[in-house]
Every structure is written in structure tokens, then in C-alpha cells.
N, CA, C and O atoms as a GROMACS GRO file, in nm:
protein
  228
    1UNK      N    1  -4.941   3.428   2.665
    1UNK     CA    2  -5.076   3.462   2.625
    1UNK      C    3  -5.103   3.403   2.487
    1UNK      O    4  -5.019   3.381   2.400
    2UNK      N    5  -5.195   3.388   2.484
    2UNK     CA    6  -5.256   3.308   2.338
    2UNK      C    7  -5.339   3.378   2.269
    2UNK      O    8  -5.432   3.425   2.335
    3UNK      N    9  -5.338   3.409   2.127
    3UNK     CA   10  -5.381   3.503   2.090
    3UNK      C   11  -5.576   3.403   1.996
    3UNK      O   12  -5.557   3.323   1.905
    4UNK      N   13  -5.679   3.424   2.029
    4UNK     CA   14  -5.733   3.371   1.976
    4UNK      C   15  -5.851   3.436   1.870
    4UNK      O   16  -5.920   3.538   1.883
    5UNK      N   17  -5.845   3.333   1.756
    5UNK     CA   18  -5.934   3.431   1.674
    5UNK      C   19  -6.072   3.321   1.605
    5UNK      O   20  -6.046   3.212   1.554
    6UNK      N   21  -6.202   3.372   1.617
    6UNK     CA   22  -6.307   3.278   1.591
    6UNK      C   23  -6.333   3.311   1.428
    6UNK      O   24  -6.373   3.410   1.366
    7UNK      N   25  -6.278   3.148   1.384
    7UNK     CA   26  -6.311   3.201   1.231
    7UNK      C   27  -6.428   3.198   1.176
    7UNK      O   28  -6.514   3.181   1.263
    8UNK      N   29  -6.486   3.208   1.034
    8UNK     CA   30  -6.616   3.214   1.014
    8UNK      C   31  -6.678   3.056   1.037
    8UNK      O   32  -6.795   3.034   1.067
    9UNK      N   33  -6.575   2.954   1.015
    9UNK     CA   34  -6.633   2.795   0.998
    9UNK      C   35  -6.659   2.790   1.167
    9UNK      O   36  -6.774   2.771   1.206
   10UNK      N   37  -6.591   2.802   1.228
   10UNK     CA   38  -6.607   2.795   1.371
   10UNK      C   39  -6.740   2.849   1.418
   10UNK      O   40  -6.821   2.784   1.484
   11UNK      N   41  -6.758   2.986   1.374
   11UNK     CA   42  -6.900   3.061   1.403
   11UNK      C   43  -6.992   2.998   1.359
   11UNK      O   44  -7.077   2.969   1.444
   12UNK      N   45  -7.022   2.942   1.189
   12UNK     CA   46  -7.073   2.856   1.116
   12UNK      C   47  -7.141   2.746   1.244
   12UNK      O   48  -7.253   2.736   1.292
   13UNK      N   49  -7.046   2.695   1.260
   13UNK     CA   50  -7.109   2.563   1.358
   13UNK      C   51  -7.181   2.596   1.455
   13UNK      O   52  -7.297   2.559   1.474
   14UNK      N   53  -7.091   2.697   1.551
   14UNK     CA   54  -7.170   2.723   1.626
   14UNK      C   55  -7.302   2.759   1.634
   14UNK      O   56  -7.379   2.746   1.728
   15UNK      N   57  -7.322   2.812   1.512
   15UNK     CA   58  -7.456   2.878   1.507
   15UNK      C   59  -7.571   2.748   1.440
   15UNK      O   60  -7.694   2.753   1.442
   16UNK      N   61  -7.506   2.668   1.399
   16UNK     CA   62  -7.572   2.527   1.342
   16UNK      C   63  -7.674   2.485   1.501
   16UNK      O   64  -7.796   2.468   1.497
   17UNK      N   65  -7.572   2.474   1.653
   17UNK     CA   66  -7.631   2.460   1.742
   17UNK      C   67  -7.678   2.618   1.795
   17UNK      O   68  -7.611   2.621   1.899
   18UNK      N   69  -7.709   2.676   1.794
   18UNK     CA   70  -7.746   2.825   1.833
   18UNK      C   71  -7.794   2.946   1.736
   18UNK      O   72  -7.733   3.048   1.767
   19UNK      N   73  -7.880   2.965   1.635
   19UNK     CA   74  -7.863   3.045   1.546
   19UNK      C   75  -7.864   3.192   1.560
   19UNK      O   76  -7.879   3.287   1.483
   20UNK      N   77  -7.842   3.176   1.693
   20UNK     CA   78  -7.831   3.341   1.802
   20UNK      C   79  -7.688   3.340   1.840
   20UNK      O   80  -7.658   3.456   1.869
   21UNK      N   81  -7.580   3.256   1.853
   21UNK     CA   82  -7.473   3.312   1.914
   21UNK      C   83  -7.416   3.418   1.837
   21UNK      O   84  -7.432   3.459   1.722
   22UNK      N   85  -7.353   3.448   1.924
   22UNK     CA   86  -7.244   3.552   1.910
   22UNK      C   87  -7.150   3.544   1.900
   22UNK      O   88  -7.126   3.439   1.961
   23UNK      N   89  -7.005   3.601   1.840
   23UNK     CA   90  -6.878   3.606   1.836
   23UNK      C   91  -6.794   3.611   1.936
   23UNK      O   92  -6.680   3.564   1.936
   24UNK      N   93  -6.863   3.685   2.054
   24UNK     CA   94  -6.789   3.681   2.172
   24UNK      C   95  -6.805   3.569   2.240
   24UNK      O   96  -6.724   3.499   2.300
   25UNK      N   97  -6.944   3.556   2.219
   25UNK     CA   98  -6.995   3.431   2.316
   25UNK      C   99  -6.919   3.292   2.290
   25UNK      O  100  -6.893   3.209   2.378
   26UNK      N  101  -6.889   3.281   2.160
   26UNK     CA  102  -6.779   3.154   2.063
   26UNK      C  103  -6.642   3.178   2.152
   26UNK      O  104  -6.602   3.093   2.232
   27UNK      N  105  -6.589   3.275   2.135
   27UNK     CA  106  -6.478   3.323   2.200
   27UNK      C  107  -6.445   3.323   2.315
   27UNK      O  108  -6.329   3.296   2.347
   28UNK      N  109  -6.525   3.349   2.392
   28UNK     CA  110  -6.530   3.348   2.569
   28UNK      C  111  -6.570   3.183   2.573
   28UNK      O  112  -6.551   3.146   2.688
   29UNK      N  113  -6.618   3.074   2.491
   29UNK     CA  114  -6.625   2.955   2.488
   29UNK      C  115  -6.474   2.866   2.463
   29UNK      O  116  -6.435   2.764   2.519
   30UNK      N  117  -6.417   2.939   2.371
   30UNK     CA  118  -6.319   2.843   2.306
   30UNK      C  119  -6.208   2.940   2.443
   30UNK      O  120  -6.135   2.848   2.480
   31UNK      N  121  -6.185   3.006   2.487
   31UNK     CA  122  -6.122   3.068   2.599
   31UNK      C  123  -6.103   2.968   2.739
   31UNK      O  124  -6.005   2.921   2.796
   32UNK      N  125  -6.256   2.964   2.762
   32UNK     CA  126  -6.273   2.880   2.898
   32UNK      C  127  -6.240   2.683   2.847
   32UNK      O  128  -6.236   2.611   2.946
   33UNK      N  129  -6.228   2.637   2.763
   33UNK     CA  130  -6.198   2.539   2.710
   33UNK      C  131  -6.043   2.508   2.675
   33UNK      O  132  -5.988   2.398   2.681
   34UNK      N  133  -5.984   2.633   2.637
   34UNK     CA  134  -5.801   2.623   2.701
   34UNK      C  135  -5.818   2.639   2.854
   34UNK      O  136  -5.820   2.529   2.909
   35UNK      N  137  -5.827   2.706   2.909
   35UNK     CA  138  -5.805   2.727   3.024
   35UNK      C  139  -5.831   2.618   3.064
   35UNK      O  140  -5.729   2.578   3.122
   36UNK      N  141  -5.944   2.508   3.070
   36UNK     CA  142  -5.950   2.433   3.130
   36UNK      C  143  -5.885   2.245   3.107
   36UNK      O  144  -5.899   2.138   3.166
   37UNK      N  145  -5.813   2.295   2.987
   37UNK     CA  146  -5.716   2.197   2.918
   37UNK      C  147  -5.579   2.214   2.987
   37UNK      O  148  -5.507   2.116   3.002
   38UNK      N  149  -5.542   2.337   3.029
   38UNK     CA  150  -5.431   2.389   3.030
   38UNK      C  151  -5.446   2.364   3.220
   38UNK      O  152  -5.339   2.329   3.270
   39UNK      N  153  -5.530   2.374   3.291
   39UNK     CA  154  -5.524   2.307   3.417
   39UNK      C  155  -5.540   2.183   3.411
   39UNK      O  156  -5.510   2.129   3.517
   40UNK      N  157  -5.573   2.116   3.334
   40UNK     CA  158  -5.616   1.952   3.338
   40UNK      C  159  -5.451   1.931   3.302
   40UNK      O  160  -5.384   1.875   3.389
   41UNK      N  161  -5.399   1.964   3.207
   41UNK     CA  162  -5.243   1.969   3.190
   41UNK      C  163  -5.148   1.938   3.334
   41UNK      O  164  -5.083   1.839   3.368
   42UNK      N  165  -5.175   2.075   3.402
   42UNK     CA  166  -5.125   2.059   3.509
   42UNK      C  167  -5.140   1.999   3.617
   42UNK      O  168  -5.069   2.031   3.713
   43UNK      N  169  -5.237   1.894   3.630
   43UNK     CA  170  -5.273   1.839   3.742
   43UNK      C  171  -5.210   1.680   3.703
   43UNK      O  172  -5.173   1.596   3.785
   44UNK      N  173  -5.211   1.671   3.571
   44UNK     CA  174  -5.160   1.493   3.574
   44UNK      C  175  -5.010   1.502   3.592
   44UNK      O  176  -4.938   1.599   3.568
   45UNK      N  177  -4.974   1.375   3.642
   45UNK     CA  178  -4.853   1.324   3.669
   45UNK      C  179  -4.743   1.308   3.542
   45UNK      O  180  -4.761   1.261   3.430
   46UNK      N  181  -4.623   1.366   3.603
   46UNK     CA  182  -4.506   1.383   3.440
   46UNK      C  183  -4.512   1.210   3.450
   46UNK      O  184  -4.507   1.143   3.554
   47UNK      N  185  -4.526   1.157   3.298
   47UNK     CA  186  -4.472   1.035   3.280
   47UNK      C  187  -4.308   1.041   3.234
   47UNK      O  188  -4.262   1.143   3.184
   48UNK      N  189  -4.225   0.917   3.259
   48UNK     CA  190  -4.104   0.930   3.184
   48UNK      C  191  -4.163   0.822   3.015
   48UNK      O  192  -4.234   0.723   2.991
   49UNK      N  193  -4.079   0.921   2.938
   49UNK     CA  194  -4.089   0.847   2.803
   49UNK      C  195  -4.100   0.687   2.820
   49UNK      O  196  -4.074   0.628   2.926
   50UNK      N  197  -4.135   0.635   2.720
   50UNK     CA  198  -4.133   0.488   2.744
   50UNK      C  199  -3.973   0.479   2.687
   50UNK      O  200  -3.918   0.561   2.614
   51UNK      N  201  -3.917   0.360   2.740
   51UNK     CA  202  -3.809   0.340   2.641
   51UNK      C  203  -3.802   0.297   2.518
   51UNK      O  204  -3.878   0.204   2.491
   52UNK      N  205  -3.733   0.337   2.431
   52UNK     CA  206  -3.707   0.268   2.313
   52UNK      C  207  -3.653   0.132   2.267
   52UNK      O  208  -3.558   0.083   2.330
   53UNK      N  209  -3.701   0.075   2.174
   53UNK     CA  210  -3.673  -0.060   2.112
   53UNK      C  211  -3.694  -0.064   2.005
   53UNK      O  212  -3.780  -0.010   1.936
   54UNK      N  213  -3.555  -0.179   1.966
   54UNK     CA  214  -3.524  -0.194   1.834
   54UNK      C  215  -3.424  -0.131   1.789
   54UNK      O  216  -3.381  -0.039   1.859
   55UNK      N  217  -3.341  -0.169   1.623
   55UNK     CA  218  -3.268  -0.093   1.585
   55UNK      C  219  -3.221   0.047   1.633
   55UNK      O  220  -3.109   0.094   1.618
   56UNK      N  221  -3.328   0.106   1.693
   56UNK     CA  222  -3.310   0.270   1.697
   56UNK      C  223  -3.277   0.309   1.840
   56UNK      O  224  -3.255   0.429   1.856
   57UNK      N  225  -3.271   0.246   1.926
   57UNK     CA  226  -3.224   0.260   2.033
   57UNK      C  227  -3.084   0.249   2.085
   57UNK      O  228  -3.060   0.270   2.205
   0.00000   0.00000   0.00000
């Protein structure tokens, strides 16, 4: 679980586009925006690392 917290700069903006939002409403935004990072995550294909080159390999 991820613990999330909307700070004032975050609210700030938001309200730059909205001068009505709300705190929850920011929150239940930045919520559905992991969630939907965190399935986009899971749907792409594992790459293998590229290999290394040079000295360090």
C-alpha cells in the first residue's frame, strides 16, 4: 500500500487549473494515476538488461 499525501504546492496547481478543487478530489486524482501506471507496468514485456561494454564489463 502506498501511503499518499497532497501537499500544499500540489493543491496550489491544481487549483491554478480549478479554483474549486478539493483535497480529496487531488487525491482520488493522483490515486487513479498510480494505479494506472502500476497496470501499464504490468502489461509491458520484461526486457533483459542490455549488455555491458567497455572497461566495465
Amino acid at each position: 500500500m502506498i501511503n499518499i499525501s497532497v501537499s500544499s504546492r500540489s493543491l496550489a496547481a491544481a487549483r491554478r487549473v480549478d479554483p474549486n478543487v478539493s483535497p480529496a478530489a487531488v487525491h482520488a486524482a493522483v490515486e487513479a494515476a498510480i494505479a494506472e501506471h502500476t497496470r501499464e507496468l504490468g502489461r509491458r514485456p520484461v526486457q533483459p538488461p542490455e549488455e555491458l561494454e567497455g572497461p566495465d564489463a
